[in-house]
MDTraj code that builds the backbone (N, CA, C; nanometers):
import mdtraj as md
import numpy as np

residues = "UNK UNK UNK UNK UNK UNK UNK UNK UNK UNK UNK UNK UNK UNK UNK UNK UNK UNK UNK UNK UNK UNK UNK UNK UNK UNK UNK UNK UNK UNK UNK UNK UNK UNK UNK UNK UNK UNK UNK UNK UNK UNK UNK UNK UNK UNK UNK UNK UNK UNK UNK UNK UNK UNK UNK UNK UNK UNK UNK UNK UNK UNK UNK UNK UNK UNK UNK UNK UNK UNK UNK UNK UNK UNK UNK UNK UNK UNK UNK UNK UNK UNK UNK UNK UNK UNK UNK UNK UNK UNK UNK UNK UNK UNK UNK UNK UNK UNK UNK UNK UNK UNK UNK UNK UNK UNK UNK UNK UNK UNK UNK UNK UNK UNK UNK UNK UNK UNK UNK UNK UNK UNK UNK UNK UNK UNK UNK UNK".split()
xyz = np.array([
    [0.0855, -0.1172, 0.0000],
    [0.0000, 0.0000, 0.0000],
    [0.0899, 0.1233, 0.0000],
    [0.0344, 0.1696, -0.0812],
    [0.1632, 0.3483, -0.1431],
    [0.1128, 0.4493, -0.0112],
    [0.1936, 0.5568, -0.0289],
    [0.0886, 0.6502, 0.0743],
    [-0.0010, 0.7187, 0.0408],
    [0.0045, 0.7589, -0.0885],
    [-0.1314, 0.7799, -0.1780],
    [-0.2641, 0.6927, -0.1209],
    [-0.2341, 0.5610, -0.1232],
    [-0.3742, 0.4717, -0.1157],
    [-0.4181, 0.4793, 0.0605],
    [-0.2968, 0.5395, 0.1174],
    [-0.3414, 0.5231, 0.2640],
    [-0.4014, 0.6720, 0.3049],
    [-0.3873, 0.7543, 0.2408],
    [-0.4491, 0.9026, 0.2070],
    [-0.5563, 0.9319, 0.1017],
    [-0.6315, 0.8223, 0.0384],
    [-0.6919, 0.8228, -0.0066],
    [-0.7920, 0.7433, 0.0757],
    [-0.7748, 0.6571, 0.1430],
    [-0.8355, 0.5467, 0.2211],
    [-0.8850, 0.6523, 0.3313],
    [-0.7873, 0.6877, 0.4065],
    [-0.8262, 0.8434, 0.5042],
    [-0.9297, 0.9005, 0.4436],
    [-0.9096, 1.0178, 0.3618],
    [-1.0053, 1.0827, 0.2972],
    [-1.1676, 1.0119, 0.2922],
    [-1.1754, 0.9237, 0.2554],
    [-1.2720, 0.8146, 0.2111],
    [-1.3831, 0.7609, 0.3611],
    [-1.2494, 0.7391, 0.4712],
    [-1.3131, 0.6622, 0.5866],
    [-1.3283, 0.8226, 0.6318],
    [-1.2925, 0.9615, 0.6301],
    [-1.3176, 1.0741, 0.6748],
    [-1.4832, 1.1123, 0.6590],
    [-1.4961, 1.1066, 0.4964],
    [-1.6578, 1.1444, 0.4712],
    [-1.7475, 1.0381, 0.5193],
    [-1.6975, 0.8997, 0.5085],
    [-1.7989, 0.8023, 0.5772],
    [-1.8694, 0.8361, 0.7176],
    [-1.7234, 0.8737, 0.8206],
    [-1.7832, 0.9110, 0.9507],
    [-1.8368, 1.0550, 0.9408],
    [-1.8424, 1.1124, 0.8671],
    [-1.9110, 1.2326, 0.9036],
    [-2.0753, 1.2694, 0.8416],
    [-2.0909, 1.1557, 0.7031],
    [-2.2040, 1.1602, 0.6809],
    [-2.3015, 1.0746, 0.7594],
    [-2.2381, 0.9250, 0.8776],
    [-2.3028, 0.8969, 0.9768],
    [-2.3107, 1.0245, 1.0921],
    [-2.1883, 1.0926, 1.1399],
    [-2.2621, 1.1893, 1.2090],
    [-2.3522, 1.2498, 1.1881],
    [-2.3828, 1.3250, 1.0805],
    [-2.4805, 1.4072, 0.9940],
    [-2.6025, 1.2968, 0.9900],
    [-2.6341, 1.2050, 0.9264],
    [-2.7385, 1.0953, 0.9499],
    [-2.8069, 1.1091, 1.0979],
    [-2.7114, 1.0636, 1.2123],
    [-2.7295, 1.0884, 1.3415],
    [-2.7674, 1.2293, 1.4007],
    [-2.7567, 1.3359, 1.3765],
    [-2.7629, 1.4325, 1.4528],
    [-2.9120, 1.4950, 1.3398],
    [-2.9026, 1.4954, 1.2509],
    [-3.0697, 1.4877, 1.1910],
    [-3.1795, 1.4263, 1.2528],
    [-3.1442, 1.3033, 1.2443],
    [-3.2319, 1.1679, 1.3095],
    [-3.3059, 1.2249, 1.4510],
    [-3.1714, 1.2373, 1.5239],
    [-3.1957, 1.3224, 1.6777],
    [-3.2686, 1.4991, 1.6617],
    [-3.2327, 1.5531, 1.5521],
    [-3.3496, 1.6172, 1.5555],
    [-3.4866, 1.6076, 1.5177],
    [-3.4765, 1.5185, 1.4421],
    [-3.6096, 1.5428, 1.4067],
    [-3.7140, 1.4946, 1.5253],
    [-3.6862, 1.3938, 1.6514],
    [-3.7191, 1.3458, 1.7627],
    [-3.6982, 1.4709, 1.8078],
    [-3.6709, 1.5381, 1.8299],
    [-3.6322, 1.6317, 1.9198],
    [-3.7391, 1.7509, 1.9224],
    [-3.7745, 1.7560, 1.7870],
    [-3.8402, 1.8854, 1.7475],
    [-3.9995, 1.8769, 1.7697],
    [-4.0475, 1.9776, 1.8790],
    [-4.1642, 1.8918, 1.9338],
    [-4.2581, 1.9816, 1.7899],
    [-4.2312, 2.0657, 1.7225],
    [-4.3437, 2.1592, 1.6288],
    [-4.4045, 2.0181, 1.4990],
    [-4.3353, 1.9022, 1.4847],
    [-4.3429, 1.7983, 1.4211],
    [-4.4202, 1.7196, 1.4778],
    [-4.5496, 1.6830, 1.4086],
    [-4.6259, 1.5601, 1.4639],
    [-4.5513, 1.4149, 1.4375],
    [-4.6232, 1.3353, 1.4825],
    [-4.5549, 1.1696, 1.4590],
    [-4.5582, 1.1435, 1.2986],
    [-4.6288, 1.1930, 1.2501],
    [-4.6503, 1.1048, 1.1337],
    [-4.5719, 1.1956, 1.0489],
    [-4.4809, 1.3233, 1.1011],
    [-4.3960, 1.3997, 0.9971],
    [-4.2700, 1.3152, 1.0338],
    [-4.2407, 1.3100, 1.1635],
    [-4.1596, 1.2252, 1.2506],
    [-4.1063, 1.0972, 1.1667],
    [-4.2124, 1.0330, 1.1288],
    [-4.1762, 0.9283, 1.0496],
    [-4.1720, 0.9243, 0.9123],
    [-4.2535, 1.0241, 0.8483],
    [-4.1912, 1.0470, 0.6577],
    [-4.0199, 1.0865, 0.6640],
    [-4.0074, 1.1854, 0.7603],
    [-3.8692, 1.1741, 0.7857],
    [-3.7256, 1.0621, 0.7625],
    [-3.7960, 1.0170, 0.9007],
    [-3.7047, 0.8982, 0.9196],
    [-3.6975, 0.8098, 0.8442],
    [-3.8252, 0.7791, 0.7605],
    [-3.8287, 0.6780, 0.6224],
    [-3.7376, 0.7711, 0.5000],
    [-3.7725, 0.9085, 0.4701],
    [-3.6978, 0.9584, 0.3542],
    [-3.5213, 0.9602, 0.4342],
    [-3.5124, 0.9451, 0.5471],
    [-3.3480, 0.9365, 0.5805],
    [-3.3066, 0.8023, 0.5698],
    [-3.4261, 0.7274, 0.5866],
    [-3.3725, 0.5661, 0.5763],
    [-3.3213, 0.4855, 0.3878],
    [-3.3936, 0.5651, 0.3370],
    [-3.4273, 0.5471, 0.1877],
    [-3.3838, 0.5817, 0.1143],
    [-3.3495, 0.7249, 0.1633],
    [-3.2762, 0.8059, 0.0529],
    [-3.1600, 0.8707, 0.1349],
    [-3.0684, 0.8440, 0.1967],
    [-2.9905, 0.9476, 0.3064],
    [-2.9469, 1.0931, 0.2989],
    [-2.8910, 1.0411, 0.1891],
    [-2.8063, 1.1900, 0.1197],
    [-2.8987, 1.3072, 0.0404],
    [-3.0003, 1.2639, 0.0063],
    [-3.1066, 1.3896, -0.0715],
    [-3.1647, 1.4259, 0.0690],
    [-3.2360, 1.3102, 0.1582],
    [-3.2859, 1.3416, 0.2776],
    [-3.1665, 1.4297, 0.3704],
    [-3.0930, 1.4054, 0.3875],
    [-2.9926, 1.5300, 0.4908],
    [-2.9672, 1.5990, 0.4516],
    [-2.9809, 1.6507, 0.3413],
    [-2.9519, 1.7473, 0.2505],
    [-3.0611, 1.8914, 0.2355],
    [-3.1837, 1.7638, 0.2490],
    [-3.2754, 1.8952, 0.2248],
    [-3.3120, 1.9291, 0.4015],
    [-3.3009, 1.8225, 0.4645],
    [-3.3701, 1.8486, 0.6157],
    [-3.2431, 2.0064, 0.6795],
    [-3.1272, 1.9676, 0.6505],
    [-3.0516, 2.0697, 0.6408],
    [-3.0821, 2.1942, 0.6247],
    [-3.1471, 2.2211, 0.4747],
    [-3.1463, 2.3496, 0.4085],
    [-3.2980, 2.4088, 0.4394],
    [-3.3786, 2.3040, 0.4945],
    [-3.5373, 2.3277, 0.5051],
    [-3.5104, 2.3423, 0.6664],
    [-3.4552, 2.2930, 0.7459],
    [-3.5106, 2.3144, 0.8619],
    [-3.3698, 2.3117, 0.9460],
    [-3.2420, 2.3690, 0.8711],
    [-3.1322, 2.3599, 0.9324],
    [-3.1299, 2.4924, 1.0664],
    [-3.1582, 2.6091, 1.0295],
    [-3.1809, 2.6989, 1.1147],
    [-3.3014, 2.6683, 1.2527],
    [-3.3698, 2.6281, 1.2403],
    [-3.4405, 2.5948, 1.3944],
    [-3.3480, 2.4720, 1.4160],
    [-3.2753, 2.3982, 1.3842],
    [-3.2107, 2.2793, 1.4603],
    [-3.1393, 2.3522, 1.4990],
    [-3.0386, 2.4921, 1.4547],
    [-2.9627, 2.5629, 1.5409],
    [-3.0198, 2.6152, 1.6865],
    [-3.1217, 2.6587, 1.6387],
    [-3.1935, 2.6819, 1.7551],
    [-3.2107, 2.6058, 1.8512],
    [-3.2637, 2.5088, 1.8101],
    [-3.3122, 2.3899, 1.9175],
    [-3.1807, 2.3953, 1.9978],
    [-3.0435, 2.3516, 1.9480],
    [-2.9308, 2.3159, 1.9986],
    [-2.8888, 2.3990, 2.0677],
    [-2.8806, 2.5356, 2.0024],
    [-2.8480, 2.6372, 2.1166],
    [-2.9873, 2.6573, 2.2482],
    [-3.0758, 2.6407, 2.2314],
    [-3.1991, 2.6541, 2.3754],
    [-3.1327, 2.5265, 2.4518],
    [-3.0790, 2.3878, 2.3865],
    [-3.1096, 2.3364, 2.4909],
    [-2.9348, 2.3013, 2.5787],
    [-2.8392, 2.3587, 2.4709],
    [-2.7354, 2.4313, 2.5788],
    [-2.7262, 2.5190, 2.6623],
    [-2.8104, 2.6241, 2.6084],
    [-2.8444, 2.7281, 2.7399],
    [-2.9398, 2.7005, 2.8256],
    [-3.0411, 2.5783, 2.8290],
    [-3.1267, 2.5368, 2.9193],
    [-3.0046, 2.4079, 3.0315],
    [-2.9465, 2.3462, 2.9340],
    [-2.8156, 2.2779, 3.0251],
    [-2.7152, 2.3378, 3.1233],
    [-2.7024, 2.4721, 3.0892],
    [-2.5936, 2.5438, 3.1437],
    [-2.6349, 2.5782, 3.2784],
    [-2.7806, 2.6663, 3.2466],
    [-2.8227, 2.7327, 3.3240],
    [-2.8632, 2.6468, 3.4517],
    [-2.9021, 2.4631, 3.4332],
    [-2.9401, 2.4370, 3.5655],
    [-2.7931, 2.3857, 3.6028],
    [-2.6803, 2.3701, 3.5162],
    [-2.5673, 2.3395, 3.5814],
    [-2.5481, 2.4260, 3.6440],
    [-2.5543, 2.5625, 3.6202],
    [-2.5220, 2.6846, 3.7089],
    [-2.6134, 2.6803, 3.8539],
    [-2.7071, 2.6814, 3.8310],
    [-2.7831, 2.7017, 3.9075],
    [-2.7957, 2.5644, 4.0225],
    [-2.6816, 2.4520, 3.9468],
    [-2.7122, 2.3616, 4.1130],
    [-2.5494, 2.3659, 4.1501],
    [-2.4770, 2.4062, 4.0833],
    [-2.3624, 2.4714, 4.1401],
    [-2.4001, 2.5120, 4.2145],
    [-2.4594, 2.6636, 4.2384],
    [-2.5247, 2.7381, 4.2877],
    [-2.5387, 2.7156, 4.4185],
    [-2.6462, 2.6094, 4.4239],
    [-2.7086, 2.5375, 4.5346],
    [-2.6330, 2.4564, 4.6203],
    [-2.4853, 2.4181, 4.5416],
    [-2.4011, 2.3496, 4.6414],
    [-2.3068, 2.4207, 4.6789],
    [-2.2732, 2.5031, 4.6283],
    [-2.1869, 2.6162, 4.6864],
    [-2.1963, 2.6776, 4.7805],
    [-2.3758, 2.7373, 4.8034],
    [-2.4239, 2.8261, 4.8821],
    [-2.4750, 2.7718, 4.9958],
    [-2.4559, 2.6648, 5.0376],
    [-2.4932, 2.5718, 5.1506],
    [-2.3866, 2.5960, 5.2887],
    [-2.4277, 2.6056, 5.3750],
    [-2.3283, 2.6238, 5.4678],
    [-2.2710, 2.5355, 5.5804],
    [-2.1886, 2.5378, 5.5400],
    [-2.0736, 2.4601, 5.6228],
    [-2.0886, 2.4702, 5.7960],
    [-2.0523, 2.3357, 5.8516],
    [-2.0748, 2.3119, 5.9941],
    [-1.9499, 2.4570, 6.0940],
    [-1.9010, 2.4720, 6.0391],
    [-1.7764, 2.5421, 6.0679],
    [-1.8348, 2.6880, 6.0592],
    [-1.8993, 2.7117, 5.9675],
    [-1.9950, 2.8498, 5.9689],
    [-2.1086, 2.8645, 6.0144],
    [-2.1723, 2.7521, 6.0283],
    [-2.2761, 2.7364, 6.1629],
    [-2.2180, 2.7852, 6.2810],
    [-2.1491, 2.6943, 6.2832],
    [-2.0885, 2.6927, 6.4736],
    [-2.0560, 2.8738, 6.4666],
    [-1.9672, 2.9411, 6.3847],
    [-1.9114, 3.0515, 6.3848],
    [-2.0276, 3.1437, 6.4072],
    [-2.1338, 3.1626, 6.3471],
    [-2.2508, 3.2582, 6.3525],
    [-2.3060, 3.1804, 6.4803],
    [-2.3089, 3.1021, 6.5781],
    [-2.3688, 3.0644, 6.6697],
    [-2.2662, 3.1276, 6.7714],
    [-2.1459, 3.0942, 6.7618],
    [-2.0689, 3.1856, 6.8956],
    [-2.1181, 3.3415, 6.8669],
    [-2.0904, 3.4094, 6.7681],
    [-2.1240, 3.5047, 6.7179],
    [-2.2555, 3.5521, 6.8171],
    [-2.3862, 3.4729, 6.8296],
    [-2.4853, 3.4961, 6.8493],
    [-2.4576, 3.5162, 7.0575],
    [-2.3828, 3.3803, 7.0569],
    [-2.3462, 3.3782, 7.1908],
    [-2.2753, 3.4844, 7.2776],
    [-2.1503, 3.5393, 7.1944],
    [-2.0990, 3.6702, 7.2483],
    [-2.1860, 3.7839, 7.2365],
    [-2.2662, 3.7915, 7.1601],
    [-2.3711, 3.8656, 7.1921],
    [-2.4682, 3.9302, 7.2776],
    [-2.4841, 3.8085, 7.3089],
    [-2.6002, 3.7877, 7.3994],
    [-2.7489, 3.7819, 7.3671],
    [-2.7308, 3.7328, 7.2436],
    [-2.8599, 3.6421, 7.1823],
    [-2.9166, 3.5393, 7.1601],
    [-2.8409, 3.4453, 7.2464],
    [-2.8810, 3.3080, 7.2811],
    [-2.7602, 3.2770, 7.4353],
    [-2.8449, 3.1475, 7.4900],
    [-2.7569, 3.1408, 7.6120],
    [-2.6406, 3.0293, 7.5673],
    [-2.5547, 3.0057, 7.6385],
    [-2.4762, 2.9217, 7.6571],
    [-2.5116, 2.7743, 7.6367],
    [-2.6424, 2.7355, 7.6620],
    [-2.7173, 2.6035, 7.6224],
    [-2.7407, 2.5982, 7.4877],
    [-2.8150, 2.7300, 7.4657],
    [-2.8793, 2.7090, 7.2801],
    [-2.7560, 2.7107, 7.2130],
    [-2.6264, 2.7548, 7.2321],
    [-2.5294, 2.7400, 7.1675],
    [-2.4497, 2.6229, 7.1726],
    [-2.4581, 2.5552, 7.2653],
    [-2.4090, 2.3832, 7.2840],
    [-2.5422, 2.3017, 7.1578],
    [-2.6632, 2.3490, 7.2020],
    [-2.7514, 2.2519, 7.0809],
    [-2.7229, 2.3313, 6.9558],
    [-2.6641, 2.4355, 6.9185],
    [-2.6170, 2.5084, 6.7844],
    [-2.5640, 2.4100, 6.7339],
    [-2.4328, 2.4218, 6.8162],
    [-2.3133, 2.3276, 6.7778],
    [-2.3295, 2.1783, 6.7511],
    [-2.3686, 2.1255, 6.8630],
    [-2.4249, 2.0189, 6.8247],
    [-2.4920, 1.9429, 6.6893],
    [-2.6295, 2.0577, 6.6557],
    [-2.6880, 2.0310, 6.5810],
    [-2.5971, 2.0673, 6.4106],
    [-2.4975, 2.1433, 6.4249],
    [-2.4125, 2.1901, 6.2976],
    [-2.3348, 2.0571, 6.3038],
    [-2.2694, 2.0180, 6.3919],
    [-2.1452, 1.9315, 6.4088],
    [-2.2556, 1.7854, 6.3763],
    [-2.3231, 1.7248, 6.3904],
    [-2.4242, 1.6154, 6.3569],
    [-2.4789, 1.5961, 6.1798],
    [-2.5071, 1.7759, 6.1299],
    [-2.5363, 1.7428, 5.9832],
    [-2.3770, 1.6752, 5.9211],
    [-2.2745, 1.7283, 5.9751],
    [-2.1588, 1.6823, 5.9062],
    [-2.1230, 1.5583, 5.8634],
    [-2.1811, 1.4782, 6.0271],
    [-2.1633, 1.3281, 5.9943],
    [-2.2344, 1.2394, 5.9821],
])
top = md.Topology()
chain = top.add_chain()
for i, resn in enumerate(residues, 1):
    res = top.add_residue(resn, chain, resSeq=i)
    for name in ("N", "CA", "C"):
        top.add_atom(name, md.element.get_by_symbol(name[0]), res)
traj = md.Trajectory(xyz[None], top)
């Protein structure tokens, strides 16, 4: 085998995997896209099964812009609850900052010396 044929072989196994990606990421939209009833759902998937390459071709050029869409809503719908349970675990407070706002309360003189033993207690118990 020359290196021609092994760069030609490349090239070759290159478009194969990318017109299965393309196959695949159509497929998944068209499931995806709730404005599509079932029975468009499936002329679909039969004209991708049947015909691949005219079918991804046109689903592309006919309905390539809302699949952008779709993809970008549902990265920014992903992000946002990743953010947002970050969020939620971040902002949780630590037994160590319990206890601290409970002496806090204690040098005060806004709780006694008891409610600050069940403070502690009760901070030092979620820990373990």
């Amino acid at each position: 085998m020359s290196i021609w044929d092994f760069l030609v072989w490349s090239f070759w196994f290159y478009i194969a995997i990318s017109c299965i990606w393309i196959f695949i990421t159509v497929i998944f939209d068209v499931f995806r896209d709730p404005t599509l009833n079932g029975w468009a759902k499936a002329l679909w998937v039969l004209f991708l099964v049947f015909v691949p390459f005219l079918a991804a071709l046109i689903y592309l050029i006919a309905r390539g812009s809302s699949m952008a869409q779709r993809s970008a809503a549902a990265s920014n719908r992903a992000s946002s609850e990743r953010d947002e349970y970050i969020r939620s675990v971040a902002s949780a407070p630590s037994s160590a900052s319990e206890i601290e706002s409970a002496k806090r309360l204690l040098d005060s003189g806004a709780i006694t010396p008891a409610e600050y033993e069940q403070l502690k207690a009760k901070a030092l118990q979620t820990t373990a």
